[in-house]
mmJSON file of the N, C-alpha and C atoms, coordinates in Angstrom:
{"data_MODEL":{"atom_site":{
"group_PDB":["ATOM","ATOM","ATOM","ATOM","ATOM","ATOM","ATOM","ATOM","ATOM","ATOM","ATOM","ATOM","ATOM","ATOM","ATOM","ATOM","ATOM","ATOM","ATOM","ATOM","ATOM","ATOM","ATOM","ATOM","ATOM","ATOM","ATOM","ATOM","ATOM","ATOM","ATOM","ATOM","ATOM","ATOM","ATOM","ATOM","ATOM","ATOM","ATOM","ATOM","ATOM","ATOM","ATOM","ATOM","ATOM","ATOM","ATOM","ATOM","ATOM","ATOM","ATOM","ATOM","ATOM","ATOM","ATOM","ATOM","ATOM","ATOM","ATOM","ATOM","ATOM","ATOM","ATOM","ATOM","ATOM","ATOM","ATOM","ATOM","ATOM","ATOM","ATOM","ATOM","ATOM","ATOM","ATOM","ATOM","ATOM","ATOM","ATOM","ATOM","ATOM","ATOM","ATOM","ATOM","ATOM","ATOM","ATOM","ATOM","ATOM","ATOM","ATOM","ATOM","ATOM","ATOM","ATOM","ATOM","ATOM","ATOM","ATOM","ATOM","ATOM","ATOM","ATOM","ATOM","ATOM","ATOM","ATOM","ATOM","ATOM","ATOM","ATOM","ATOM","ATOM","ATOM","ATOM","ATOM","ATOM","ATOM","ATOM","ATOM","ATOM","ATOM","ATOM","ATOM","ATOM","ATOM","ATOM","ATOM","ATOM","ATOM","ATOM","ATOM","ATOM","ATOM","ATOM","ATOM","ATOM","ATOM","ATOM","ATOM","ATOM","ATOM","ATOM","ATOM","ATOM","ATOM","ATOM","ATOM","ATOM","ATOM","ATOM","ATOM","ATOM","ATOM","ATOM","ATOM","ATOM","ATOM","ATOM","ATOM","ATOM","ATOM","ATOM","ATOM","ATOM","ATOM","ATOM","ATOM","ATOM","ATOM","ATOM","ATOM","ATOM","ATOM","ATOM","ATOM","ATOM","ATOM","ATOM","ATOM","ATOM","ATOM","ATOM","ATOM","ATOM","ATOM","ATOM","ATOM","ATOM","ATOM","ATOM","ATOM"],
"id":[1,2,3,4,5,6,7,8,9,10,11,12,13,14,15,16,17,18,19,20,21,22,23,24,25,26,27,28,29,30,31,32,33,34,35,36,37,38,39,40,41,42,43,44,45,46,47,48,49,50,51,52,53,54,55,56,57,58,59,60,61,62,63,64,65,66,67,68,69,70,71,72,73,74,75,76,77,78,79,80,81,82,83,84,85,86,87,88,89,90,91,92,93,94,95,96,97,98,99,100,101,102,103,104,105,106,107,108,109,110,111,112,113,114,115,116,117,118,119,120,121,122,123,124,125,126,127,128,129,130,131,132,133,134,135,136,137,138,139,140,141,142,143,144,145,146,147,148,149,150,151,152,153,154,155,156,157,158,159,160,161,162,163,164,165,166,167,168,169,170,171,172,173,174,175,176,177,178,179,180,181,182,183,184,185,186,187,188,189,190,191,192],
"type_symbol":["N","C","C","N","C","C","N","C","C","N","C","C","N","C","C","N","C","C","N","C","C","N","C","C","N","C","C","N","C","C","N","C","C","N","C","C","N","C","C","N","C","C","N","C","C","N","C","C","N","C","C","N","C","C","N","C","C","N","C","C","N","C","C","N","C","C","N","C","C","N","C","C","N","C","C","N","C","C","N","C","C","N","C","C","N","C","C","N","C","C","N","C","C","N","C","C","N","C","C","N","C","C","N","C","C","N","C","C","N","C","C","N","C","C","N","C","C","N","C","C","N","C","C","N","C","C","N","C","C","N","C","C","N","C","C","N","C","C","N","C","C","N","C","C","N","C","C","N","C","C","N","C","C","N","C","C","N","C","C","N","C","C","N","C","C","N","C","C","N","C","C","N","C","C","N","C","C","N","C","C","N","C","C","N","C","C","N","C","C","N","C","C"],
"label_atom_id":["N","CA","C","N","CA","C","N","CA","C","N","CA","C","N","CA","C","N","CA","C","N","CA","C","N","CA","C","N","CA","C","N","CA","C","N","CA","C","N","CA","C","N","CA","C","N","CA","C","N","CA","C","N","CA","C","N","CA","C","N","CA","C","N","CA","C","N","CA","C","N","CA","C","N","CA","C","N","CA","C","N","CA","C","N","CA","C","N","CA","C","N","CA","C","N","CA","C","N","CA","C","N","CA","C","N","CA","C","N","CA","C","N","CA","C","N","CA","C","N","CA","C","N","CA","C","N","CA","C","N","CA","C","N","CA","C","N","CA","C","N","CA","C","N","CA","C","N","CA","C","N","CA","C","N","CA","C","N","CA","C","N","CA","C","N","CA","C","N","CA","C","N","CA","C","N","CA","C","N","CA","C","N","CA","C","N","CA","C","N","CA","C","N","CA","C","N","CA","C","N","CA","C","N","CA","C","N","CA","C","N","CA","C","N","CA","C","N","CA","C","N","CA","C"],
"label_alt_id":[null,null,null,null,null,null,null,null,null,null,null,null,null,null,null,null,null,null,null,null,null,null,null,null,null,null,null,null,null,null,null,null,null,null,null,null,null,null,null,null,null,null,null,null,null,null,null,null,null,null,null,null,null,null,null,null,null,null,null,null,null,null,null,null,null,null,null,null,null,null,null,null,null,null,null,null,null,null,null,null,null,null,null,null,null,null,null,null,null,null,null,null,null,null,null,null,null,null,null,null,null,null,null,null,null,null,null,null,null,null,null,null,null,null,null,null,null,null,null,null,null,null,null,null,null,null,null,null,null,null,null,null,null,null,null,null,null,null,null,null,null,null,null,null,null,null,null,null,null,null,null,null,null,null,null,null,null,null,null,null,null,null,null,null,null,null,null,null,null,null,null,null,null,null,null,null,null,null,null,null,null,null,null,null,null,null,null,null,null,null,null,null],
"label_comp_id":["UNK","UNK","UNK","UNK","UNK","UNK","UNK","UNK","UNK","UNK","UNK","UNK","UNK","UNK","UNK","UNK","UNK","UNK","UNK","UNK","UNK","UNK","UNK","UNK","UNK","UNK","UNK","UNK","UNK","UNK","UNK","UNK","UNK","UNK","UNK","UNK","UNK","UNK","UNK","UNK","UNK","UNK","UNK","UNK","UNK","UNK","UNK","UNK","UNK","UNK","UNK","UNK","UNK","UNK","UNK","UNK","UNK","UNK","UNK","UNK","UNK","UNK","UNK","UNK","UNK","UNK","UNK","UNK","UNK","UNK","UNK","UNK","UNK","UNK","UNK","UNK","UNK","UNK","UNK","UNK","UNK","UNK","UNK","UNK","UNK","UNK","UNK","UNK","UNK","UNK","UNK","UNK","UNK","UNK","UNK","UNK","UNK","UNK","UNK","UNK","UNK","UNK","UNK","UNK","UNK","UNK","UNK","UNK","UNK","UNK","UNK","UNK","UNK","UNK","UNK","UNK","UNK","UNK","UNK","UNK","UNK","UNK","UNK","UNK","UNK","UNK","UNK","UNK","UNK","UNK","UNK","UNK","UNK","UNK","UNK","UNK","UNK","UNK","UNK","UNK","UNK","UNK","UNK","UNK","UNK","UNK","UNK","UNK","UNK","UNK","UNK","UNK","UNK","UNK","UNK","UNK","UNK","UNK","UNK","UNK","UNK","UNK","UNK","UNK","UNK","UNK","UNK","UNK","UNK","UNK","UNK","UNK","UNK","UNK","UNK","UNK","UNK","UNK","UNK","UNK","UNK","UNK","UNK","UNK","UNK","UNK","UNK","UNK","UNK","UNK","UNK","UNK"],
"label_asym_id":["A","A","A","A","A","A","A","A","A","A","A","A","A","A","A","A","A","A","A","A","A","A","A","A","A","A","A","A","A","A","A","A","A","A","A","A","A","A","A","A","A","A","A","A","A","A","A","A","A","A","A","A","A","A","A","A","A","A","A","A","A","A","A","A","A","A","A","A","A","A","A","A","A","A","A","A","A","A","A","A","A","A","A","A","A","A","A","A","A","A","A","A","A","A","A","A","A","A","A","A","A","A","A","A","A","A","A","A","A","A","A","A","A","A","A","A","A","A","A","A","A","A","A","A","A","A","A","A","A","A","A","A","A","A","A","A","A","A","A","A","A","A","A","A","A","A","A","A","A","A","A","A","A","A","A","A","A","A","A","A","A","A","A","A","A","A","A","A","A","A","A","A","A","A","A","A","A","A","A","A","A","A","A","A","A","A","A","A","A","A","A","A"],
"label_entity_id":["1","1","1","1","1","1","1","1","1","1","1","1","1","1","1","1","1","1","1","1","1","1","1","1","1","1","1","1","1","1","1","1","1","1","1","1","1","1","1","1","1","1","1","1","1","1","1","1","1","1","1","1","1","1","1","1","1","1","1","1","1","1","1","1","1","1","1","1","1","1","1","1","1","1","1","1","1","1","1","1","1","1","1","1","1","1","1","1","1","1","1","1","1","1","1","1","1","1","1","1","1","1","1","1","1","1","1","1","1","1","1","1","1","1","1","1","1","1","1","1","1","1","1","1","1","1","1","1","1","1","1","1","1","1","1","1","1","1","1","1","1","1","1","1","1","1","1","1","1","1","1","1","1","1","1","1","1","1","1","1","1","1","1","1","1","1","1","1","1","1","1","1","1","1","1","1","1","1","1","1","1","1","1","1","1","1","1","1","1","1","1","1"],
"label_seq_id":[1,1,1,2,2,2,3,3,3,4,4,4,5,5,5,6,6,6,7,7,7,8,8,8,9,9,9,10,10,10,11,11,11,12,12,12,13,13,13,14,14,14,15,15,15,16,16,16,17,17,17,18,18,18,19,19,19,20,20,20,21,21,21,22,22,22,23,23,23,24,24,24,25,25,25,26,26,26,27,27,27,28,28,28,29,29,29,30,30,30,31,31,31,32,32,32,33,33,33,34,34,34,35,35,35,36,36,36,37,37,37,38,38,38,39,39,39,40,40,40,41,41,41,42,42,42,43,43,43,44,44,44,45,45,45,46,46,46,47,47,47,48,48,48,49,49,49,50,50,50,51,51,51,52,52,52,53,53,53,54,54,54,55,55,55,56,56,56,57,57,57,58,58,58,59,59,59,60,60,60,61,61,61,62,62,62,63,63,63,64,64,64],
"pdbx_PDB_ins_code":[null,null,null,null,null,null,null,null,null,null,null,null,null,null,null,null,null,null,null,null,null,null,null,null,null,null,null,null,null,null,null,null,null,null,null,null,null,null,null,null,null,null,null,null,null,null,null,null,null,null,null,null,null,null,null,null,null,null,null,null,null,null,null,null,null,null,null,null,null,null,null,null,null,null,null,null,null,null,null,null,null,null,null,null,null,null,null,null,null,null,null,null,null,null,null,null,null,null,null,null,null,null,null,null,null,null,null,null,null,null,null,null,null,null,null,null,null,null,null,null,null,null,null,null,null,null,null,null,null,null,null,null,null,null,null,null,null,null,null,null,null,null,null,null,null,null,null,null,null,null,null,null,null,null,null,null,null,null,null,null,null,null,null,null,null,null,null,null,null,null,null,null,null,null,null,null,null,null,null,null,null,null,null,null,null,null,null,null,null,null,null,null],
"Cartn_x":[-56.571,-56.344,-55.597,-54.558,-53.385,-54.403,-54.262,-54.565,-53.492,-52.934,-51.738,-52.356,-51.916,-52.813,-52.353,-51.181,-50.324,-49.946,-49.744,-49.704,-47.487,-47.298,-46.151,-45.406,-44.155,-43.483,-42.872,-42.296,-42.239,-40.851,-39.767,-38.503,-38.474,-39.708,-39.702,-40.296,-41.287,-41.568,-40.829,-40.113,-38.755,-37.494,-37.289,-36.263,-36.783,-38.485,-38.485,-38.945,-39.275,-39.401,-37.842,-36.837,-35.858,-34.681,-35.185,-34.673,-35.386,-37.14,-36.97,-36.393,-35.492,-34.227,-34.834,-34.543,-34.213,-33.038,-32.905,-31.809,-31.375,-30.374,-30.415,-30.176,-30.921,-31.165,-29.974,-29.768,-28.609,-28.667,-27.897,-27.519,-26.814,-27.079,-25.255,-24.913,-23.778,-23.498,-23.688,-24.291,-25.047,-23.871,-24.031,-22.65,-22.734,-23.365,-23.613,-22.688,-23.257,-22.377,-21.303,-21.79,-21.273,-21.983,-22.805,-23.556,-24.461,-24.344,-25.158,-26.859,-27.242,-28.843,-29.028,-30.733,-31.747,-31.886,-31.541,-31.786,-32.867,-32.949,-34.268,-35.283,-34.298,-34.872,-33.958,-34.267,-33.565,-32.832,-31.55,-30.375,-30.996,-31.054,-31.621,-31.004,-29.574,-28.262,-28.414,-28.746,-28.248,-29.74,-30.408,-32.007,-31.587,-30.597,-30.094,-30.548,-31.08,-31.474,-31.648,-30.686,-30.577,-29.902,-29.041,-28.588,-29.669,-30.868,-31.614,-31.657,-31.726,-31.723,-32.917,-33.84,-35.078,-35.005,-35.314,-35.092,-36.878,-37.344,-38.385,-37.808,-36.949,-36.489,-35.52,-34.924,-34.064,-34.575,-33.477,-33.568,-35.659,-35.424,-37.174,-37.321,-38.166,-39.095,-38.667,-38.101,-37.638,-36.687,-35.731,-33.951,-33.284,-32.488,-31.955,-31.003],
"Cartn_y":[20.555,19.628,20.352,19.779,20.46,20.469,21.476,21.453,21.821,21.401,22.204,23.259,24.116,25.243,24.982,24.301,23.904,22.448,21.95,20.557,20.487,19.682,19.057,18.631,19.171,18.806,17.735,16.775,15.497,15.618,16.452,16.334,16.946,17.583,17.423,16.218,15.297,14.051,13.308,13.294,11.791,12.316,13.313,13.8,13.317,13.748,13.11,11.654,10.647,9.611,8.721,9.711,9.126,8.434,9.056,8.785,7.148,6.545,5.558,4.399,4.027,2.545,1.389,0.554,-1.021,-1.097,-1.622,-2.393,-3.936,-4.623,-5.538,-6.314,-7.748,-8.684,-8.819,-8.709,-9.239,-10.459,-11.419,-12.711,-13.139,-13.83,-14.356,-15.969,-15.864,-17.422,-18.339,-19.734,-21.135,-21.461,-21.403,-21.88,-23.707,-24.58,-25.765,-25.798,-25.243,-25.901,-23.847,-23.081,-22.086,-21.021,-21.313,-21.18,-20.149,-18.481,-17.673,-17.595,-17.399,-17.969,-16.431,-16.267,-15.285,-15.409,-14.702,-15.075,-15.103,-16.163,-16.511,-17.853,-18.001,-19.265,-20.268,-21.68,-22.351,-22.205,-22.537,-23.216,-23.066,-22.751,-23.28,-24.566,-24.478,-25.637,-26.574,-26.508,-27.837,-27.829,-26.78,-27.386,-26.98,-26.362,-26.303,-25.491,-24.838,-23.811,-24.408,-23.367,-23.693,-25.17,-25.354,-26.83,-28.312,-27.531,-28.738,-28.77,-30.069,-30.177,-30.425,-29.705,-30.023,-30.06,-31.454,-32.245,-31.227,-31.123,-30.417,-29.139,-27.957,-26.994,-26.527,-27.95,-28.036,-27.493,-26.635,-26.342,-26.263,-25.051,-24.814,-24.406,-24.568,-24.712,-23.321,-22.04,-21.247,-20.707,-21.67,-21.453,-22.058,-21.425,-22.431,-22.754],
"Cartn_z":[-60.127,-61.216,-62.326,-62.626,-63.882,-65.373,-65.951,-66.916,-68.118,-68.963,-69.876,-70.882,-70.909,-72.206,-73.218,-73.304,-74.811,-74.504,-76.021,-76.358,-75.924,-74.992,-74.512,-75.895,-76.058,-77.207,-77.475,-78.474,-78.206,-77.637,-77.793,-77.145,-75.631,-75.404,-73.92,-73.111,-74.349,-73.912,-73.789,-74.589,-74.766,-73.638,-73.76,-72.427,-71.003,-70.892,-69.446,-69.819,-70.687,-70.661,-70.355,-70.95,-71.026,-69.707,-68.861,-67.449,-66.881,-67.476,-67.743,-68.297,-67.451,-67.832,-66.97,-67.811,-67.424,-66.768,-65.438,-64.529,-65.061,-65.016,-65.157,-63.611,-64.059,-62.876,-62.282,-60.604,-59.755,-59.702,-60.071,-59.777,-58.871,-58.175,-57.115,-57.403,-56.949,-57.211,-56.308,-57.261,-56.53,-55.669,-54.207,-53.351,-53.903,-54.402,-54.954,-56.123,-57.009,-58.65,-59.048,-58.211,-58.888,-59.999,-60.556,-61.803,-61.045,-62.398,-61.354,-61.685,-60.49,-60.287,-59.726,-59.802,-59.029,-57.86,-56.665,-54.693,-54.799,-54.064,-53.396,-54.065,-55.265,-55.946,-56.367,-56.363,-57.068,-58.032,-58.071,-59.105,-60.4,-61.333,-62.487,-63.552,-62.661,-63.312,-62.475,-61.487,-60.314,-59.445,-59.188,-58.754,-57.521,-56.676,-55.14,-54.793,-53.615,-52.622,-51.392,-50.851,-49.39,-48.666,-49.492,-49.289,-49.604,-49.798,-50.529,-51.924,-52.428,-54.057,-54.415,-54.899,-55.877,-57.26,-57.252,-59.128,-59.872,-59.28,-60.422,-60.767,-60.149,-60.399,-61.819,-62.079,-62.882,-64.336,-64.56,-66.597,-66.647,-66.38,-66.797,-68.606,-68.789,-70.254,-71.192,-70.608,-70.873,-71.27,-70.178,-70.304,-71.589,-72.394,-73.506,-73.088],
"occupancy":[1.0,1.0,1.0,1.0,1.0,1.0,1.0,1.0,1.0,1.0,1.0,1.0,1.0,1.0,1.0,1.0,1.0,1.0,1.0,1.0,1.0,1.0,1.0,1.0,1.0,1.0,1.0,1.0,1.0,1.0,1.0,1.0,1.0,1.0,1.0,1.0,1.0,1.0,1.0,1.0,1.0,1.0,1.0,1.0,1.0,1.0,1.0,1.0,1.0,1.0,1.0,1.0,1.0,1.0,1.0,1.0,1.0,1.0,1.0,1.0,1.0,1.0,1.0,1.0,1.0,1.0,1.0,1.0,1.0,1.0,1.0,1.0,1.0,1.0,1.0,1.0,1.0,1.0,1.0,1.0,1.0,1.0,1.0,1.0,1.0,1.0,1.0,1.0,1.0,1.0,1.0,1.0,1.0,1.0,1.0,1.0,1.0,1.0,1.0,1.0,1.0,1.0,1.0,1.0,1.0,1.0,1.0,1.0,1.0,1.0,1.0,1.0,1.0,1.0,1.0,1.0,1.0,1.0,1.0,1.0,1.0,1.0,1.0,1.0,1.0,1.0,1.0,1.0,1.0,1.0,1.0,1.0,1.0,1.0,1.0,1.0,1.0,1.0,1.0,1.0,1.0,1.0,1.0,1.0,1.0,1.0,1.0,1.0,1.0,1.0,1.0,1.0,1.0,1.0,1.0,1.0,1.0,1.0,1.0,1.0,1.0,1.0,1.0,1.0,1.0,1.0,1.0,1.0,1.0,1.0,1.0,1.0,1.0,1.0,1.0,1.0,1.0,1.0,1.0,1.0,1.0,1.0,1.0,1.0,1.0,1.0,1.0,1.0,1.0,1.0,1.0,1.0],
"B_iso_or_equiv":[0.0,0.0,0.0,0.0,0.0,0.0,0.0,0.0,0.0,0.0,0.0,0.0,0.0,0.0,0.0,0.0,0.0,0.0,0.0,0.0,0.0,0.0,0.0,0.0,0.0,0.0,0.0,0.0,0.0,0.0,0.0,0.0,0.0,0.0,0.0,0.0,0.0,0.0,0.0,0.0,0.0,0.0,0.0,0.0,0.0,0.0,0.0,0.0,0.0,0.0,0.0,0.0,0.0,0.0,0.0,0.0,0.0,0.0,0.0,0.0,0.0,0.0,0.0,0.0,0.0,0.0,0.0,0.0,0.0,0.0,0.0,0.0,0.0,0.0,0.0,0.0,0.0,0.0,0.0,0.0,0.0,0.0,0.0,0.0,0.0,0.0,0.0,0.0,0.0,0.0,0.0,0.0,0.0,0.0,0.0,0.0,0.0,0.0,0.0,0.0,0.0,0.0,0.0,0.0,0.0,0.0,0.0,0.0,0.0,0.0,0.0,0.0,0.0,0.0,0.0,0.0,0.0,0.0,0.0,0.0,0.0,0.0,0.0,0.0,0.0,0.0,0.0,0.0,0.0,0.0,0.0,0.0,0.0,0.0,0.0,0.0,0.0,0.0,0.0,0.0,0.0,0.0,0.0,0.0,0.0,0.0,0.0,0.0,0.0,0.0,0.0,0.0,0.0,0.0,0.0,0.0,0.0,0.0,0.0,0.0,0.0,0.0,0.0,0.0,0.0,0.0,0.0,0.0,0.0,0.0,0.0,0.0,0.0,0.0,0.0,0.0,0.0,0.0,0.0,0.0,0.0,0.0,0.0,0.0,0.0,0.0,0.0,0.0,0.0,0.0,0.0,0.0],
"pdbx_formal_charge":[null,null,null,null,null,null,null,null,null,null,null,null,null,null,null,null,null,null,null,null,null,null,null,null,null,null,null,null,null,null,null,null,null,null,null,null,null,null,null,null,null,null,null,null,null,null,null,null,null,null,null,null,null,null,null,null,null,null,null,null,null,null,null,null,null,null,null,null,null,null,null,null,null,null,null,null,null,null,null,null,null,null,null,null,null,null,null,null,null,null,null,null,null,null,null,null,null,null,null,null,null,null,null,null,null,null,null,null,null,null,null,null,null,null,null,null,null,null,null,null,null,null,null,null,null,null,null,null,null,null,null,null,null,null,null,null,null,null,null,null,null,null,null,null,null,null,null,null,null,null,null,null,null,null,null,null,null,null,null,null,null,null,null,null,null,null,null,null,null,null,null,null,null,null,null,null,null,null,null,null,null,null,null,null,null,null,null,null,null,null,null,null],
"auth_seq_id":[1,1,1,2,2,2,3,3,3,4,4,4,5,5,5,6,6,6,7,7,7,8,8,8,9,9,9,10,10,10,11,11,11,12,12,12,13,13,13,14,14,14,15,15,15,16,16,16,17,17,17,18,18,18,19,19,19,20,20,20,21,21,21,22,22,22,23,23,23,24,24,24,25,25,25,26,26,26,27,27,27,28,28,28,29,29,29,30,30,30,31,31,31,32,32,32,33,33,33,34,34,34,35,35,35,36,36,36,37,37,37,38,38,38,39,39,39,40,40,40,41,41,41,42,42,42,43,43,43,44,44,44,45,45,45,46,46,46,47,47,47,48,48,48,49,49,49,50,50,50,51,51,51,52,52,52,53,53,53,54,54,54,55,55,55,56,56,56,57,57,57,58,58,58,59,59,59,60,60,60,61,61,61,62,62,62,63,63,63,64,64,64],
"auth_comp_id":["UNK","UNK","UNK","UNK","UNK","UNK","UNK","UNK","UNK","UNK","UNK","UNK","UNK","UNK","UNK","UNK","UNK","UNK","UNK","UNK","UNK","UNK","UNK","UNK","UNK","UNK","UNK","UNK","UNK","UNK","UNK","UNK","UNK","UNK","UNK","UNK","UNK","UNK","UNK","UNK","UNK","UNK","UNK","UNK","UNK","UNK","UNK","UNK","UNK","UNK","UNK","UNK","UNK","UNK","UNK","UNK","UNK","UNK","UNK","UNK","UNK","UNK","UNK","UNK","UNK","UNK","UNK","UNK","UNK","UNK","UNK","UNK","UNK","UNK","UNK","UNK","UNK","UNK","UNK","UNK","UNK","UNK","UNK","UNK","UNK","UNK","UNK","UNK","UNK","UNK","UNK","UNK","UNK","UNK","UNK","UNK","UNK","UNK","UNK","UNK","UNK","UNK","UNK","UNK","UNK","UNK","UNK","UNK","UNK","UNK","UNK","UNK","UNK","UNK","UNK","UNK","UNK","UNK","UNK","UNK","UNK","UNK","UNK","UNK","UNK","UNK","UNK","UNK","UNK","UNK","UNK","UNK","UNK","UNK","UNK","UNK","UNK","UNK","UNK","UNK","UNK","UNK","UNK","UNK","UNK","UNK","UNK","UNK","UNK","UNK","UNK","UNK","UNK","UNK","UNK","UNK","UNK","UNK","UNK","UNK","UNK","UNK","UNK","UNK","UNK","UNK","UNK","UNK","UNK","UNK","UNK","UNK","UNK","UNK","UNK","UNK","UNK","UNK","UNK","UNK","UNK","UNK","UNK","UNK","UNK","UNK","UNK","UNK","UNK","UNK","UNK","UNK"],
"auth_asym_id":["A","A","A","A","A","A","A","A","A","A","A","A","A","A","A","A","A","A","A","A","A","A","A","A","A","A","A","A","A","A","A","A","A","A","A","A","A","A","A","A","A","A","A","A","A","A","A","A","A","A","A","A","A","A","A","A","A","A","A","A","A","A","A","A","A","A","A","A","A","A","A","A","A","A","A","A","A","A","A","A","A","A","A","A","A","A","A","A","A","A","A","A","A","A","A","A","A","A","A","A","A","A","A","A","A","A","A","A","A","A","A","A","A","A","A","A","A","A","A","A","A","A","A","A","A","A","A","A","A","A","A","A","A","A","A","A","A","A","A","A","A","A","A","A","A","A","A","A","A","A","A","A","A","A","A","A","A","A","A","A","A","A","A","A","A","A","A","A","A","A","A","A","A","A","A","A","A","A","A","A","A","A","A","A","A","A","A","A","A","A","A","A"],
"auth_atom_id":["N","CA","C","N","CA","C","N","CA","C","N","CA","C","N","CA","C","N","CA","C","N","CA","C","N","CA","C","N","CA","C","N","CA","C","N","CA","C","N","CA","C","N","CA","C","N","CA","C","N","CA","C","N","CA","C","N","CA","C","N","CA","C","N","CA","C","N","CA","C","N","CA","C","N","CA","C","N","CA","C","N","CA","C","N","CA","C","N","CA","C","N","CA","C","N","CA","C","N","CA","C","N","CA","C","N","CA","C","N","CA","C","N","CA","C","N","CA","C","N","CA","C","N","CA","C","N","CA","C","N","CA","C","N","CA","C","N","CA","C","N","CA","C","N","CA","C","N","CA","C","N","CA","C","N","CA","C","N","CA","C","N","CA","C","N","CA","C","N","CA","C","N","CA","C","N","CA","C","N","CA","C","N","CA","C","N","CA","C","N","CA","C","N","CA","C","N","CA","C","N","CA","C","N","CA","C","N","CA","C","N","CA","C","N","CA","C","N","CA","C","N","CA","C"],
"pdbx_PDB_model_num":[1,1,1,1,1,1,1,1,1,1,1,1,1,1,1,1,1,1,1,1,1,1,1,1,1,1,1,1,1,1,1,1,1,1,1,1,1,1,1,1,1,1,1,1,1,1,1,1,1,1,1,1,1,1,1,1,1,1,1,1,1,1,1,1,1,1,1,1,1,1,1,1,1,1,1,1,1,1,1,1,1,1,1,1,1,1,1,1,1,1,1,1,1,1,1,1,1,1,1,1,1,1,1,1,1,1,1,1,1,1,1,1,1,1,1,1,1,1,1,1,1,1,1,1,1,1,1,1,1,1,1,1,1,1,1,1,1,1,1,1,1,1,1,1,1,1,1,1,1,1,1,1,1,1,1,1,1,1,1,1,1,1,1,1,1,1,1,1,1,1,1,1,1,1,1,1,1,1,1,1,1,1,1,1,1,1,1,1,1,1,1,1]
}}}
């Protein structure tokens, strides 16, 4: 079990924290309206996946 004998300095903290990044989300485009959406889920413009259209999918409570 590691024990440190000295207190970790904060610029050796933030150096290795720093390699923690955010990716941003891959989108592809709705082969339906075009408009880019998340794989694997409904349209958020047009409600389409998979050549079916689901009207509850549409413009969720979130999206402005």
């Amino acid at each position: 079990m590691a024990l440190p004998k000295y207190k970790t300095s904060r610029a050796n903290t933030h150096s290795r924290r720093a390699n923690w990044k955010a990716s941003a989300v891959q989108t592809a485009a709705c082969p339906n309206c075009g408009a880019p959406a998340l794989p694997h889920l409904a349209c958020p413009n047009c409600g389409s996946f998979r050549g079916r259209v689901y009207r509850s999918a549409i413009k969720s409570a979130h999206t402005k």
